[in-house]
C-alpha positions, -999 to +999 in steps of 0.1 A: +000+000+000+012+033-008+024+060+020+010+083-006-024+094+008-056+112+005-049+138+028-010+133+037+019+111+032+026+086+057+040+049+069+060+027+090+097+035+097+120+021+087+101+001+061+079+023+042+095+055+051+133+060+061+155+090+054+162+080+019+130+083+004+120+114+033+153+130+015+135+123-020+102+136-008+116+171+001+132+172-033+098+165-050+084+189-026+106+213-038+108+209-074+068+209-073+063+244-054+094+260-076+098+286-049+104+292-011+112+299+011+094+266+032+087+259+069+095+228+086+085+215+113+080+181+137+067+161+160+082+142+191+084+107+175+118+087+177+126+088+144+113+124+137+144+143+138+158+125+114+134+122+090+131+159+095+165+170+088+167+143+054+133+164+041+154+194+044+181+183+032+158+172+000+141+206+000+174+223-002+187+202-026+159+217-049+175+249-043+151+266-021+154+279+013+140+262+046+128+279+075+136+250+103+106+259+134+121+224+153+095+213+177+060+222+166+023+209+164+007+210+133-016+236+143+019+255+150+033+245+116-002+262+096+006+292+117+042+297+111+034+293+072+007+319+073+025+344+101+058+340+081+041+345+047+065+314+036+058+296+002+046+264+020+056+242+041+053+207+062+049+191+092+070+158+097+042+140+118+018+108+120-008+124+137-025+097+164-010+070+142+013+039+167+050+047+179+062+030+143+049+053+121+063+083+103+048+107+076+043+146+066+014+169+067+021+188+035+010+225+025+007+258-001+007+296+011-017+307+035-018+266+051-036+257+021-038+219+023-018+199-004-038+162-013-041+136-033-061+160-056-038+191-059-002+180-053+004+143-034+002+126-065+027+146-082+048+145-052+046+106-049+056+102-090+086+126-086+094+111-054+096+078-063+103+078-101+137+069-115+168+076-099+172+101-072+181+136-088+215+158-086+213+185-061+209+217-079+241+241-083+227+264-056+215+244-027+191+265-006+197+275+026+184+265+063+174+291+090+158+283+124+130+305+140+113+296+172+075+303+165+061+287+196+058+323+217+041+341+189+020+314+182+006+312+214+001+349+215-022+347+182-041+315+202-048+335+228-066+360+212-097+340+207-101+341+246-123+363+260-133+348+293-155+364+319-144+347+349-119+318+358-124+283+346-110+251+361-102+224+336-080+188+329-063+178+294-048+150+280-021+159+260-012+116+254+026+125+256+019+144+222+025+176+210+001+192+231+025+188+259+046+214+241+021+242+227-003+240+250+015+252+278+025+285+261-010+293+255-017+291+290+005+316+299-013+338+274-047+330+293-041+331+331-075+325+339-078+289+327-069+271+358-054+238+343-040+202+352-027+178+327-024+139+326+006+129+301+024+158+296+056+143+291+063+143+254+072+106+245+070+093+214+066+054+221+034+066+235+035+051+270+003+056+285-024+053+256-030+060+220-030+093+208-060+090+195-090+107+216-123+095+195-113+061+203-134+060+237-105+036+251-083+067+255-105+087+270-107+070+308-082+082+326-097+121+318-130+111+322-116+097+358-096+128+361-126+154+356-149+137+382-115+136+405-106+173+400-144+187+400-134+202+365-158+221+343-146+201+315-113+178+300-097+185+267-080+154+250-051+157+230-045+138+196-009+134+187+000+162+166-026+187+188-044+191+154-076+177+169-092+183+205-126+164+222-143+170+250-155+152+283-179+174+303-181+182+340-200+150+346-171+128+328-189+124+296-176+121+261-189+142+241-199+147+200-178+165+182-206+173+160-228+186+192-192+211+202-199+222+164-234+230+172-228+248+204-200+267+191-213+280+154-246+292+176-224+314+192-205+321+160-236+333+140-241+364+165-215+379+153-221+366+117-260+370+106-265+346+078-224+334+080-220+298+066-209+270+084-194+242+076-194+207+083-192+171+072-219+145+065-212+123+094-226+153+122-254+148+138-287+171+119-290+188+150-263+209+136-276+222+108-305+222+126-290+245+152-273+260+123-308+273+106-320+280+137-297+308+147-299+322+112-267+309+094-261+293+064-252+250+069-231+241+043-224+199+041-193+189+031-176+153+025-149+143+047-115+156+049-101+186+060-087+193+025-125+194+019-138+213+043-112+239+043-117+246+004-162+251+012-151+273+038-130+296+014-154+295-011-185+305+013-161+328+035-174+305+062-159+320+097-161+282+115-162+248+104-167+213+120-158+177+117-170+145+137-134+139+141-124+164+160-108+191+138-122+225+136-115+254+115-115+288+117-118+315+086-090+342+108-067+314+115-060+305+075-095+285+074-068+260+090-075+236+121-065+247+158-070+223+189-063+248+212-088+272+195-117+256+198-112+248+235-107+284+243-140+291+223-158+264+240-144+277+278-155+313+266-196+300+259-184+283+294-173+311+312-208+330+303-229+305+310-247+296+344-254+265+332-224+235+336-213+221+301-229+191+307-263+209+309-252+230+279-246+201+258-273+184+268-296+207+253-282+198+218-279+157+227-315+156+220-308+127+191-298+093+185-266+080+170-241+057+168-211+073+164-186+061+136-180+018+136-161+001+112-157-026+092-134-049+075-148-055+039-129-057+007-159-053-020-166-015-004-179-005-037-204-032-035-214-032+001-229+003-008-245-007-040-264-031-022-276-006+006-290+011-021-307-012-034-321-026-004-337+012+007-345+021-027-377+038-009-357+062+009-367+101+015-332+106-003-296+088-013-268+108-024-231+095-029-214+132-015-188+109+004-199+070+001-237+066+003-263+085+028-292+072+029-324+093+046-359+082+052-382+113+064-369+146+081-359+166+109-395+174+111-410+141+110-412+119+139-394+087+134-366+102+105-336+081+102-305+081+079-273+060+075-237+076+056-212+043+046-178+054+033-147+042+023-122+054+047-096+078+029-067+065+059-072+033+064-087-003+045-123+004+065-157+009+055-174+035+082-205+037+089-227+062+108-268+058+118-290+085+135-321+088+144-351+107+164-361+078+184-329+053+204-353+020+196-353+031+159-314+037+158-306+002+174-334-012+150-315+000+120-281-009+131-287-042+133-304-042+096-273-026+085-248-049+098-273-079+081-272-061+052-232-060+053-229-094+063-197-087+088-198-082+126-182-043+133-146-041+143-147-038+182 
């Protein structure tokens, strides 16, 4: 399988990716932008600085300069390209990906997002195409500039808090154990404790991953422990951040969306927001409601980050976690949408959990996957089993709807093809809990293989 991806490149080290071919990767990186200067950054993994210093040694190669930020989140990385006014620029990360893996987080000016469909192709047929190329006569040049202070000073200028709030993270030995702190100092009034702020790439204590429930004990423990308002977990690369509430409940991305654009839109009459398929349609519901503009999106940040330049959306959503933000390069900020999230907090006399609990008012199951080779297939036949439906459409996979919002017992059903990993996803809501469990089980019939656990 090719490290070449839909959204970034990425693999297991040594294997897939070692310096050789990270080397090679910066040279196609450069040759394909055809000016600088770049940024580059990276993450805390073993093998990181290494693979780091071959990319820009590649880039370089290509002749064009490298602006070298060391240690940084992505979030940090989309900053320093924007703030710098660089060419582009990548982050050597794998995200929430195991200790073994390696891979880059590529970009344009302005954190524009280079994929599959504008640029990784390319990348990956210069990259790995023939023999590696000559250096250039002029090399380019390397500088280093430490971006973490002013970084943290343009996070903290979405805080605007009307009291002190008390709050826990997880930061799962990831990056968020190195900006994070700096924007705290920014933001004295966010009273904070952290599990896991050691950064470690082997990942000692639990995956980086925070939608995987599994991760998410030891905060939900730690919130109920600490009488915190709420916990903030962590993915690896602090490009992603999910919520427990004061109770030590996880909570929806898609309900965080809701609650934040509501707030959004009173600033923004008739603003559009953005969001993928998966969210719950209390969103746009919510969306409608406080008179915005819900704009659906497939999944993908490359996605969502291209309908919100084209609608001049100020906030977007996803179901995994990222969320985007028009005065931060339309780019995705963990640290961002917390402090938005302990502003509404802050305001409120309400505890989150009663906050969010106004928006729970649905039934879902969240994201489950499958192992399935004939992905293609699996949705043809969904279709033609609900033929009847209210409405298919094949945005991202196949959603299928019967009814709406305004009809008691609605239901719909999005299966995709995941664009990270050999899974079909699938995700069922509905106005009524007996109804969702009723047509999960007809799902998982229809697909004919038991859910990964």
């Amino acid at each position: 399988m090719s490290v070449f991806k839909a959204y970034d490149i990425r693999g297991t080290y040594p294997d897939q990716i070692d310096a050789a071919l990270a080397r090679r990767i910066g040279r196609a990186f450069a040759d394909f932008h055809g000016k600088g200067p770049l940024v580059m950054g990276r993450d805390m993994r073993t093998m990181a600085p290494e693979i780091h210093d071959a990319v820009i040694e590649g880039i370089m190669d290509g002749g064009l300069d490298v602006i070298d930020i060391g240690l940084a989140s992505t979030p940090q990385a989309y900053f320093a390209i924007g703030h710098l006014k660089a060419a582009g620029g990548m982050n050597v990360t794998a995200s929430h990906n195991s200790k073994e893996y390696i891979g880059f987080k590529l970009c344009a000016e302005e954190a524009k997002p280079i994929s599959a469909d504008n640029g990784i192709k390319e990348i990956e047929v210069l990259a790995t195409t023939g023999d590696a190329p000559e250096p250039v006569a002029n090399r380019g040049s390397r500088s280093h500039v430490d971006t973490l202070a002013d970084y943290a000073k343009h996070v903290a200028q979405w805080a605007d808090l009307a009291r002190d709030v008390n709050i826990v993270s997880d930061a799962a030995n990831g990056m968020a154990a190195h900006s994070f702190p700096a924007v705290l100092k920014e933001v004295p009034q966010i009273k904070h404790s952290g599990l896991f702020y050691e950064l470690d790439g082997t990942f000692p204590n639990h995956e980086a991953n925070p939608l995987k429930l599994s991760t998410l004990v030891d905060l939900q423990a730690y919130v109920v422990e600490q009488g915190a308002e709420l916990g903030a977990a962590f993915d690896g690369d602090s490009d992603r951040c999910c919520f427990v509430d004061d109770k030590g409940r996880a909570i929806g991305n898609d309900i965080v969306t809701a609650l934040v654009a509501r707030e959004v839109l009173k600033g923004e009459d008739g603003a559009a927001i953005v969001y993928d398929l998966r969210s719950s349609w209390i969103l746009p519901q919510t969306i409608l409601a406080s008179g915005g503009r819900p704009e659906r999106e497939r999944v993908g940040h490359s996605f969502l980050k291209a309908k919100m330049r084209d609608n001049d959306a100020p906030f977007g959503g996803e179901l995994s976690g990222h969320y985007y933000f028009r005065d931060n390069w339309y780019a995705d900020n963990s640290e961002i949408i917390l402090l938005a999230v302990l502003n509404l907090v802050s305001r409120s006399d309400k505890p989150f959990s009663e906050m969010v609990d106004e928006l729970m008012v649905y039934h879902s199951t969240g994201e489950v996957n499958f192992r399935i080779e004939d992905k293609r297939g699996a949705m043809d036949k969904l279709k033609e089993i609900f033929h009847d439906a209210s409405n298919i459409d094949e945005l991202d996979g196949v959603t299928i709807s019967y009814g709406e919002v305004t009809t008691p017992g609605w239901w719909w059903v999005n299966v995709r093809a995941s664009n990270t990993e050999p899974l079909l996803r699938m995700n069922i809501e509905a106005d009524d809990k007996a109804k969702m469990e009723e047509m999960t089980k007809r799902v998982i019939e229809i697909l004919g293989v038991e859910p990964i656990a």
